[in-house]
C-alpha positions as a printed NumPy array, in Angstrom:
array([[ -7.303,  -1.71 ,  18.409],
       [ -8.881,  -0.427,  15.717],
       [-12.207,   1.743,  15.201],
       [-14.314,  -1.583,  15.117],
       [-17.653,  -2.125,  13.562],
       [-19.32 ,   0.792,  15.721],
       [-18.005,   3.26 ,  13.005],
       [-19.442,   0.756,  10.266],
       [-23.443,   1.973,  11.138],
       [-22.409,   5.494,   9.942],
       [-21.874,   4.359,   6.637],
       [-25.258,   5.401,   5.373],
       [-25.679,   8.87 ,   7.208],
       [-22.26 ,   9.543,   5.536],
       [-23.151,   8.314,   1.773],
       [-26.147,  10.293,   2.562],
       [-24.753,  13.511,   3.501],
       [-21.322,  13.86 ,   2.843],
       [-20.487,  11.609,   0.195],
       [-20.673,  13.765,  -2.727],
       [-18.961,  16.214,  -1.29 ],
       [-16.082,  14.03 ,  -0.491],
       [-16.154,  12.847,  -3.78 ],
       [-16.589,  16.207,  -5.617],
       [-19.977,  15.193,  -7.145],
       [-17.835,  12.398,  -9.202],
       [-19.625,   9.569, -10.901],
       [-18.856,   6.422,  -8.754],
       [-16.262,   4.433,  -9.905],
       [-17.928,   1.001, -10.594],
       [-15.935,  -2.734,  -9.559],
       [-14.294,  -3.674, -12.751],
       [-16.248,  -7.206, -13.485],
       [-14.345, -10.303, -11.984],
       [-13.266,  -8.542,  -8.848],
       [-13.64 , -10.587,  -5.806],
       [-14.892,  -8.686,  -2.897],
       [-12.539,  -8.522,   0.328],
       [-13.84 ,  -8.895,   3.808],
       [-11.929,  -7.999,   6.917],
       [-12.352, -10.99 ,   9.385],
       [-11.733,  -8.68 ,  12.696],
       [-12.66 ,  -4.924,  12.071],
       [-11.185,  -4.387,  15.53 ],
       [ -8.076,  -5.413,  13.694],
       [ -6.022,  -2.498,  11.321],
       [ -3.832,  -5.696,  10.397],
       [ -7.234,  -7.041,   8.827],
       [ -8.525,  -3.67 ,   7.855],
       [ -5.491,  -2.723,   5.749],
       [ -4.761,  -6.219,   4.441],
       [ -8.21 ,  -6.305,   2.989],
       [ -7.641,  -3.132,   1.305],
       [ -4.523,  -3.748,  -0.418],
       [ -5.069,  -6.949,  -1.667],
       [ -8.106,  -5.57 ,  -3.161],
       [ -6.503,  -2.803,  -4.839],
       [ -3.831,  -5.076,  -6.2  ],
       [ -6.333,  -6.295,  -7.801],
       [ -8.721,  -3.725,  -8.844],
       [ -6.232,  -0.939, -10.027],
       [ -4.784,  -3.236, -12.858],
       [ -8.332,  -3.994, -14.4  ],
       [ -8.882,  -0.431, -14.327],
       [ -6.06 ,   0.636, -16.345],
       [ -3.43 ,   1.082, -13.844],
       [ -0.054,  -0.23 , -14.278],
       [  1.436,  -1.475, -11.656],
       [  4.918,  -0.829, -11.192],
       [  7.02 ,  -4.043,  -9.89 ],
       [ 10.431,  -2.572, -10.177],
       [ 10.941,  -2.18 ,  -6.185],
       [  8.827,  -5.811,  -5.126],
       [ 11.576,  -6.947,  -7.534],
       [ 14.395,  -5.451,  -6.132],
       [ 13.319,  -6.534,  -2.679],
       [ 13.377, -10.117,  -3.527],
       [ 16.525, -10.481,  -4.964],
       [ 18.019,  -8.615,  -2.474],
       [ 16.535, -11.102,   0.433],
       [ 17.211, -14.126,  -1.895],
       [ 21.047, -12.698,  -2.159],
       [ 20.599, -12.715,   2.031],
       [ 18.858, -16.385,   2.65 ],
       [ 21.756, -17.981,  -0.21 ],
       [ 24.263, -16.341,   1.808],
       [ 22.588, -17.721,   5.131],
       [ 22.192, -21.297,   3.1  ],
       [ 25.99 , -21.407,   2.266],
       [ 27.17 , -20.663,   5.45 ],
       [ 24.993, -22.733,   7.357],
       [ 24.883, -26.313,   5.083],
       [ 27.837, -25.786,   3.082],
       [ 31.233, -24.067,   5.086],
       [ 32.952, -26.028,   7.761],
       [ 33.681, -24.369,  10.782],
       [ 36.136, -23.947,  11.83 ],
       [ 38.284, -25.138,   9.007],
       [ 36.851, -22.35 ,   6.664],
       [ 35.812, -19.862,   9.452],
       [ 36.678, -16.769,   6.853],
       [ 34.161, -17.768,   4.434],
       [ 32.138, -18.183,   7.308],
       [ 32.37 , -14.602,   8.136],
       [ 32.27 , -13.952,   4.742],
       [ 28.476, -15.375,   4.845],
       [ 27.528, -13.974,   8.08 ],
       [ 28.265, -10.148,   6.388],
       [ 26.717, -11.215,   3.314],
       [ 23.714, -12.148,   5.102],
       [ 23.239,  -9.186,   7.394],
       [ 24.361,  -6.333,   4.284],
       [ 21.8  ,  -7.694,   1.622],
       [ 19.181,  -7.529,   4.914],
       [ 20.108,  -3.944,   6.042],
       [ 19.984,  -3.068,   2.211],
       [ 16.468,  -4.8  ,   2.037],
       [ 15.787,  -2.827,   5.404],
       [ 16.679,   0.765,   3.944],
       [ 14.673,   0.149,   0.777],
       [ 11.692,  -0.219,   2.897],
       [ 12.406,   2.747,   5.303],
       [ 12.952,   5.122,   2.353],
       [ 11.253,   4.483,  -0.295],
       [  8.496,   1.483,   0.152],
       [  7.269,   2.308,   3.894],
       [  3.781,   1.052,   3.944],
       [  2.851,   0.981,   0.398],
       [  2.096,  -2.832,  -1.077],
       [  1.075,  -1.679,  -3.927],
       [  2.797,   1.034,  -6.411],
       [  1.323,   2.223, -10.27 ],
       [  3.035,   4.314, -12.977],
       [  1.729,   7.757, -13.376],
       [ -0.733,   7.913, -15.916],
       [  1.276,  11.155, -17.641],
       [  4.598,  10.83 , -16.932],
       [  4.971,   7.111, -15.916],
       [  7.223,   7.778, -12.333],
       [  6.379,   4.878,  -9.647],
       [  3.635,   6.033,  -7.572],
       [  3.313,   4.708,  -4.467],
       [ -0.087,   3.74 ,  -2.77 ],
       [  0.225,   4.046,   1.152],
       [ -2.879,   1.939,   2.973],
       [ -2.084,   2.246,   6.862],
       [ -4.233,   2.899,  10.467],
       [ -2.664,   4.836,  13.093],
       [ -2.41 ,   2.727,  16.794],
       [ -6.089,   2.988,  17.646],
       [ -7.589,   5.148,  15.991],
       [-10.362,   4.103,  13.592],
       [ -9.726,   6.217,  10.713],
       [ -8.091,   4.574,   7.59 ],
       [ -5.333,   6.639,   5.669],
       [ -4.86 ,   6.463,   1.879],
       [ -1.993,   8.136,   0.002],
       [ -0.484,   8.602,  -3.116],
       [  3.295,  10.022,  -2.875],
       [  5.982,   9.947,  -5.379],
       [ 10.188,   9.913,  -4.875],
       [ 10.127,  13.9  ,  -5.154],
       [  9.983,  15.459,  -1.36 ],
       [  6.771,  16.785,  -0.659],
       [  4.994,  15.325,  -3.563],
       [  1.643,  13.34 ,  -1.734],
       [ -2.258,  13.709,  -1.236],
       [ -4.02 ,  11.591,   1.18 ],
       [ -7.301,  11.385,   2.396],
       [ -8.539,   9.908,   5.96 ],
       [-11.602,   8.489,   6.495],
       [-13.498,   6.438,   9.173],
       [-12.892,   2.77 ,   8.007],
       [-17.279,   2.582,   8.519],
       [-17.092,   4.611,   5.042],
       [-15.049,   1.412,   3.574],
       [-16.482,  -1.037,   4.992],
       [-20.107,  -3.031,   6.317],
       [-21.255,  -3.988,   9.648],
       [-19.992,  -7.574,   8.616],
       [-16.374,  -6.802,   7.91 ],
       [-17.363,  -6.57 ,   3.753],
       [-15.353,  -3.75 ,   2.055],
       [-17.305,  -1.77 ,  -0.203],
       [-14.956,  -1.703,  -3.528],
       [-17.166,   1.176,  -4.959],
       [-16.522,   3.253,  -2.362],
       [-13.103,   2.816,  -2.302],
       [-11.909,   3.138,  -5.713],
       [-14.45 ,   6.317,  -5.869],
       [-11.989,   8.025,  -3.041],
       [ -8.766,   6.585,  -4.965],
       [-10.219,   8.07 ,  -8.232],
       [-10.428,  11.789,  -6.621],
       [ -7.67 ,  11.101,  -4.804],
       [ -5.656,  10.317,  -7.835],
       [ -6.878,  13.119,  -9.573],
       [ -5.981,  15.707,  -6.957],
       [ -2.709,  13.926,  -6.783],
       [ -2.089,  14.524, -10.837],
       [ -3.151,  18.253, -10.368],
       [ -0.575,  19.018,  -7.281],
       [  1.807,  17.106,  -9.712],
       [  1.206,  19.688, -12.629],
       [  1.346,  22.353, -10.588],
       [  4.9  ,  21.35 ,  -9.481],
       [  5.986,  21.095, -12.64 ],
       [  4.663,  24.817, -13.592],
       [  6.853,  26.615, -10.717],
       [  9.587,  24.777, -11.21 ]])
């Protein structure tokens, strides 16, 4: 269960008070024009909460400038394809038991190119949909969108491959989003602007002691 809309009527007394501060006085990062604006159907409902999200940043962060880096969503799908043709074959096209090794031979092709597929997303894609080449250097970065088991706050990150390279910020979702489940896109791509930019400066900083 998520926070729900009770943490939606703080919106205001937040933008009020602590909103530049949590932006660092930044100008607000304005929708790009087009943008359709998300809504989360259930905001007792993280699955709605960060679906909403990152299917509005997939689309916003492109028409800002970001480029989105599809390397690993690639990778992913050929791997599974590789799985379900190996599941195909051995279920429509081997007979059994006249050919029972190529049966077996399907069966381990099946569950390897899974348990690859499975790996890739345990180390390296975890909970980000949605990853963007670095501005500077052009490494994958990877945007995390998740919700802890109820709690109501809403986590953003930004983490490279290199070990301890990642910024996040964690906010109530009623700073994202109205009473009615509406996301407020300037808001959010405000946050993911500072975010980014502290992000780029731990990055630099890296690179100076190293």
């Amino acid at each position: 269960m998520a926070g729900g809309s009770s943490t939606a009527v703080h919106r205001k007394q937040h933008n009020n008070r602590g909103g530049s501060a949590a932006t660092g006085n930044r100008p607000r990062v304005e929708v790009p024009h087009g943008i359709e604006t998300r809504t989360a159907s259930n905001l007792y409902s993280s699955y709605e909460i960060v679906k909403a999200v990152n299917e509005f940043l997939e689309e916003a962060l492109p028409a800002l400038g970001y480029i989105e880096d599809t390397s690993l969503p690639w990778v992913r799908i050929l791997l599974m394809t590789l799985a379900c043709t190996a599941g195909v074959i051995g279920q429509f096209f081997v007979k059994f038991p006249a050919e029972s090794s190529s049966l077996k031979l399907c069966v381990l092709g099946y569950f390897f190119f899974s348990g690859v597929t499975c790996l890739v997303d345990m180390i390296w894609t975890k909970s980000s949909d949605v990853q963007i080449n670095d501005r500077e250097t052009g490494d994958r970065i990877f945007v995390d969108v998740e919700m802890q088991g109820f709690s109501s706050e809403l986590v953003l990150r930004l983490r490279s491959s290199h070990p301890n390279m990642s910024e996040e910020i964690k906010e109530s979702i009623g700073n994202f989003f109205h009473e009615d489940g509406e996301l407020d896109g300037q808001e959010l791509l405000t946050r993911f602007d500072v975010l980014y930019r502290r992000f780029a400066t731990h990055r630099r900083s890296a690179l100076k002691t190293e």
